[in-house]
C-alpha positions, 0 to 999 in steps of 0.5 A: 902218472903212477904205475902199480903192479897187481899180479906177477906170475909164478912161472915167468916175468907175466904181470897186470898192473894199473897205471894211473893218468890224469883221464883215467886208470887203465889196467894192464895190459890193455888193447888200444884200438887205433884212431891214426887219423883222429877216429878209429875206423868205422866206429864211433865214440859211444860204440867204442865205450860200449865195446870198453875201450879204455884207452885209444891210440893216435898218430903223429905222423898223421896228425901231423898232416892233417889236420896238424897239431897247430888246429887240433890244439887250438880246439881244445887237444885231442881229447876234444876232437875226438869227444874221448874223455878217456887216456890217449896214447899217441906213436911218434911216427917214426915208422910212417915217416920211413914207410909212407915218406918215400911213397911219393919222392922216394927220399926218406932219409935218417940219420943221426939227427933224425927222419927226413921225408916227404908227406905222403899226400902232397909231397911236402919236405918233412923232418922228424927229430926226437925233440919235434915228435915230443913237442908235437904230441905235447900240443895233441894233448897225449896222456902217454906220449912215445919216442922218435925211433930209427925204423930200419928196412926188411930185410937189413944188415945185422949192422943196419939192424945194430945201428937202429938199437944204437940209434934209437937208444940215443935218441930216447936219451934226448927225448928224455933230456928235452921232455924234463925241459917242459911243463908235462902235467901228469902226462908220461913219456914211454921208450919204444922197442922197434925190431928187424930181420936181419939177412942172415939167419940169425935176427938181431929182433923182431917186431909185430905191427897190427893194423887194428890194435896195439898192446901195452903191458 
């Protein structure tokens, strides 16, 4: 996978670039449309060509529900499920396992090691780790594959809020580690800046989510 940068602005740190994957270039920045579960909502493939969606984004967490990345593999990846022949991008899942895992059994738990939840449609116990995450989006066949990141509350402690930096940045650490141990092709691994509101005045970040769409620069 090789980036390259076509613009910089005079005025401020704003670029367009080019990043080169192994189902297509895809120039930057770029709106990805959505397809959590495997298919973007209400459109189909040949709409979204037409509309000229470059690249898509898939789930882990979803996926790995349903219809988990064990059958989605054996079909041939996710660009086969999808009859998407463009690049892929798939999140780690690390903030539906926090959101979603505590709507049943209320004991989504993170720690140094990663996310413990439960699945939101059957209740089953469920770990997320940095490692997990990789090799799950590995077998979906992602072009550009995400870390596992700490997700903290709304509102949270600027502590919470400084141990989540802390902790995703290690994590990303041994994503890397274990992502340099496998046969990656031409598939990349990007990091991942997560954010909160701190209770006190001052925020230590802030993050944007978008139930639609999602920006890579």
């Amino acid at each position: 996978m090789r980036f390259a940068i076509g613009h910089l602005a005079k005025n401020s740190k704003a670029r367009t670039g080019t990043l080169a994957t192994a189902h297509g270039i895809i120039e930057t920045p770029v709106f990805m449309p959505v397809a959590s579960n495997g298919s973007v909502k209400s459109l189909p493939i040949w709409e979204l060509e037409k509309l000229g969606a470059t690249m898509i984004l898939g789930n882990t967490y979803h996926l790995h529900l349903r219809p988990g990345e064990e059958n989605i593999a054996q079909a041939g990846g996710l660009h086969k499920w999808l009859t998407w022949d463009k690049p892929i991008l798939t999140d780690s899942g690390g903030y539906q396992a926090f959101s979603l895992g505590t709507t049943r059994a209320k004991i989504a738990k993170t720690n140094d090691d990663g996310v413990k939840f439960a699945s939101h449609l059957d209740g089953r116990k469920l770990e997320f780790t940095p490692e997990s995450v990789l090799d799950i989006q590995l077998k979906l066949g992602s072009d550009i594959v995400m870390v596992l990141d700490d997700c903290p509350p709304f509102p949270a402690s600027e502590v919470r809020l400084r141990q989540a930096v802390s902790r995703t940045t290690d994590w990303a650490k041994r994503s890397l580690t274990h992502w340099q141990k496998q046969a990656v092709g031409e598939r990349g691994v990007f990091g991942i800046i997560q954010g909160g509101g701190a209770q006190a005045p001052a925020a230590v970040g802030i993050s944007t989510t978008n139930a639609v769409g999602s920006c890579l620069t």
